[in-house]
C-alpha positions in Angstrom: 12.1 1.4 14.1 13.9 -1.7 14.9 16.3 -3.4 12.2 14.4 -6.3 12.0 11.2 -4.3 11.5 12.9 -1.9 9.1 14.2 -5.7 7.2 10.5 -7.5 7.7 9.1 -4.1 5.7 11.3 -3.7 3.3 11.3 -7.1 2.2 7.5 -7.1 2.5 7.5 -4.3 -0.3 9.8 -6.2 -2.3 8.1 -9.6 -2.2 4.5 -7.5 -2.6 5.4 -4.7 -5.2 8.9 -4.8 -6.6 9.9 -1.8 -5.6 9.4 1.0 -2.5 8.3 3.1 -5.7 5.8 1.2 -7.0 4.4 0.7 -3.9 4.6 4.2 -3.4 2.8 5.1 -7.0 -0.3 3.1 -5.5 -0.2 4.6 -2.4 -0.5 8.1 -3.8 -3.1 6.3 -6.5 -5.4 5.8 -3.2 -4.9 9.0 -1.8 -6.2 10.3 -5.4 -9.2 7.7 -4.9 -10.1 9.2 -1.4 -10.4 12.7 -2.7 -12.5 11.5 -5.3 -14.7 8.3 -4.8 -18.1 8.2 -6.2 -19.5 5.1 -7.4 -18.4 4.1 -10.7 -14.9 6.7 -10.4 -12.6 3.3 -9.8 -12.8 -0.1 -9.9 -13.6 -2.3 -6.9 -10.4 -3.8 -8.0 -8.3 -0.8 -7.8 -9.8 0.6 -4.5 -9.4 -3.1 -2.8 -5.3 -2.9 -4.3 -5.1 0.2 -2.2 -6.4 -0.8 1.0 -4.5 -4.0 0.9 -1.0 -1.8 0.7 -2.7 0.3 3.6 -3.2 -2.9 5.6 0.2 -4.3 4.9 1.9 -1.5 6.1 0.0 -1.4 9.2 0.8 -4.7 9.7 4.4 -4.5 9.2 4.2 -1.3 11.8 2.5 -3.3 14.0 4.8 -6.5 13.7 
């Protein structure tokens, strides 16, 4: 990955989450969600937090 990709990223997850961790908690809160979604097991809140980190890393890949 390019250094200005690696710098758009990284400062992406700082400006989004804080920290690579906590974006990293969330991400392994989704993959939790996908093993286990039935209606009513998270809220639509929750589920729409994870896809929105899933989006913004393609994003930043894709950038």
């Amino acid at each position: 990955m390019e250094n200005r990709q690696t710098e758009t990223i990284i400062g992406w997850i700082e400006d989004t989450y804080g920290s690579p961790e906590e974006l990293a908690k969330i991400l392994d809160y989704g993959i939790e969600m996908l093993f286990y979604l039935e209606e009513g097991s998270f809220e639509q809140k929750e589920v729409q937090n994870v896809v929105a980190a899933l989006r913004g890393i393609v994003v930043g890949l894709r950038g």
